[in-house]
C-alpha positions in Angstrom: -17.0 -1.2 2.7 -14.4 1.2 1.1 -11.3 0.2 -0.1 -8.2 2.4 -1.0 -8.4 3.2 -4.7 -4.8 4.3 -4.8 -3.5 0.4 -3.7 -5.9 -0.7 -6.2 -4.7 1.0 -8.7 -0.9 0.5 -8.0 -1.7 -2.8 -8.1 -3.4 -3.4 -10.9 -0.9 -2.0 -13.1 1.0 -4.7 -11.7 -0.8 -7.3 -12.5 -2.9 -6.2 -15.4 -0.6 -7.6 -17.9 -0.4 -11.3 -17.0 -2.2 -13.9 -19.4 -5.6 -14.4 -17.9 -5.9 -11.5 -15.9 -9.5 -10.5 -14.4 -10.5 -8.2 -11.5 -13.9 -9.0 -9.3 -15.5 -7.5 -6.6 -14.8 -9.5 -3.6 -14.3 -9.0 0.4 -15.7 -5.9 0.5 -12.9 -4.6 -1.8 -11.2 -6.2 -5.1 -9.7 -8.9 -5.8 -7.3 -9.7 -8.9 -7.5 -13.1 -10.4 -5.4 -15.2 -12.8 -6.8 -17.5 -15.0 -10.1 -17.6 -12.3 -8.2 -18.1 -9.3 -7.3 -15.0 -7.1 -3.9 -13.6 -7.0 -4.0 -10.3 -5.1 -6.7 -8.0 -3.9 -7.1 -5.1 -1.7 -9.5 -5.1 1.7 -10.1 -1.7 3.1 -6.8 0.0 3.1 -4.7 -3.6 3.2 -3.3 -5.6 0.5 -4.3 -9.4 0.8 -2.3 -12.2 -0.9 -2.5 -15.5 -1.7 1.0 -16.7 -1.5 0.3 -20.5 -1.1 0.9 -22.7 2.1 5.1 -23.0 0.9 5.4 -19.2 1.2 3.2 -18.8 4.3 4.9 -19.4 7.4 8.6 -17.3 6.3 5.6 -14.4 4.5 3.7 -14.2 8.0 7.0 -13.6 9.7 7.6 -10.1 7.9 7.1 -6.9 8.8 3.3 -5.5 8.5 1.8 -8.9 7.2 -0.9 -10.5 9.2 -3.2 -13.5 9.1 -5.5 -13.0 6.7 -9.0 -13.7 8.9 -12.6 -12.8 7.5 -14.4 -14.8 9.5 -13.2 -16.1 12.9 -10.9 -19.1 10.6 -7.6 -17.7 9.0 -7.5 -18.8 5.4 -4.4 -21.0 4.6 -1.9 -19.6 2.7 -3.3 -16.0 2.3 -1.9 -13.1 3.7 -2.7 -9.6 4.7 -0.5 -7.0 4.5 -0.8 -3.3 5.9 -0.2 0.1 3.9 3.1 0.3 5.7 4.5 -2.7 3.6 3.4 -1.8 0.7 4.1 1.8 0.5 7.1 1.6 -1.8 6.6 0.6 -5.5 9.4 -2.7 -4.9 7.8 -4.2 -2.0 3.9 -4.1 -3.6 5.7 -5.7 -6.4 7.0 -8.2 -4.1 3.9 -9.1 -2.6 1.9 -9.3 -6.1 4.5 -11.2 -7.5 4.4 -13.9 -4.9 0.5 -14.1 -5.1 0.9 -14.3 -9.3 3.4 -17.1 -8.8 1.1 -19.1 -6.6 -2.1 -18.3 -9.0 -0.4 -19.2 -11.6 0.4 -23.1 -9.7 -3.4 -23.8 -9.9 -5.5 -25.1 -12.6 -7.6 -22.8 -14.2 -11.3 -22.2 -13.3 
């Protein structure tokens, strides 16, 4: 499956910086991991976060985020959020910091 470069990118810069930063090939698309544990990725032409069951239920209630479902089960805490709410440099930043923050809660893998 494709994924959009150009979010990838924009994202990456992002995140590229933070102490135990890695990127890996997952859901079709990449993901962007902190110290092992995912942070951020892209699917298709959506950004998915993991913001962490705390931020879930007020991040699922914004505009252009959905429930982040690969398989039939939504995955708790994780989020997925369309072009359309990421298309501005501050809300991407918004998104990837959230996801950072909640990596960041997790013991290293």
């Amino acid at each position: 499956m494709a994924y959009d470069l150009n979010l990838a990118s924009r994202m990456q810069k992002l995140v590229q910086t933070e102490k135990g930063f890695t990127a890996k090939a997952m859901f079709g698309g990449v993901a962007y991991l902190i110290n092992g544990n995912m942070a951020c990725g892209v699917h298709g032409d959506n950004m998915i976060a993991r913001v962490g069951p705390e931020e879930y239920a007020s991040a699922i209630t914004e505009p252009f985020v959905t429930v982040f479902d690969m398989s039939g089960k939504p995955m708790k805490g994780w989020i997925m959020v369309k072009p359309e709410g990421v298309s501005s440099d501050a809300e991407l930043r918004k998104w990837v910091e959230k996801g950072v923050k909640f990596a960041l809660t997790l013991p290293a893998k």
